[in-house]
C-alpha positions in Angstrom: 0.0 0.0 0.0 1.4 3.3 -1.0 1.9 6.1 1.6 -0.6 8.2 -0.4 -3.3 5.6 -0.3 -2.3 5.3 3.6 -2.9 9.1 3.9 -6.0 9.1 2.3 -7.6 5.8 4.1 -6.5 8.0 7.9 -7.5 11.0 6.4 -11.1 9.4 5.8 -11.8 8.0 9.0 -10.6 11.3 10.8 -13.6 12.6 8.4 -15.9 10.4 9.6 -15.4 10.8 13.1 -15.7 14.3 12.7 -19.0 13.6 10.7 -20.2 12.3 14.1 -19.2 15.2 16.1 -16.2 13.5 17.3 -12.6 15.5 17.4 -10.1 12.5 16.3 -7.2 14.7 17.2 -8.3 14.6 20.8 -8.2 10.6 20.6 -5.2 8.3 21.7 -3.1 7.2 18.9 -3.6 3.2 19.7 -7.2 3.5 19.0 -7.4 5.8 16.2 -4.5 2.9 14.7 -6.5 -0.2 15.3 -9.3 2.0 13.2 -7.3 2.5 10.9 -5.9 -0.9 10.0 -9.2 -2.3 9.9 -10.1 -0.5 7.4 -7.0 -0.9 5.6 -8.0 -4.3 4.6 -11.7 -2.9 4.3 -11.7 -0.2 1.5 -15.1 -0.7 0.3 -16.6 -1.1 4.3 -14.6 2.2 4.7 -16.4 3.8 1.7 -19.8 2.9 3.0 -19.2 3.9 6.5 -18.1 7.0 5.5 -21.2 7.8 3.6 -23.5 6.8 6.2 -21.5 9.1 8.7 -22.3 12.1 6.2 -25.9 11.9 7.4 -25.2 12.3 10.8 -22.9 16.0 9.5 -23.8 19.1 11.9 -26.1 16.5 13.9 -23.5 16.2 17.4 -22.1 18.9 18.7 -18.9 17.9 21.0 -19.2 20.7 23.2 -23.2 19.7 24.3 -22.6 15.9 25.1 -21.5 14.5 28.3 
């Protein structure tokens, strides 16, 4: 796997958690890593999760949950 294609698969999911009102850059690195090889081995999975997360855009707000 290229470093490009890695990029791109981390930069995705950091999306995605975003899309559900979650800050990634405020996670610990050993989570936000097993995320991410998952779904190195699970492009298309990752493509679907990431549009469903689109729905949920705007819909959390960080700052109002527990």
């Amino acid at each position: 796997m290229s470093q490009t294609e890695v990029e791109r698969i981390k930069k995705k999911v950091d999306e995605m958690y975003e899309n559900y009102g979650i800050d990634p850059t405020g996670m610990d690195e050993e989570d936000l890593s097993r995320v991410y090889k998952y779904y190195f081995g699970k492009k298309e999975e990752l493509e679907s999760d990431y549009e469903q997360s689109k729905k949920h855009t705007g819909l959390f707000d960080e700052d109002e949950m527990i």
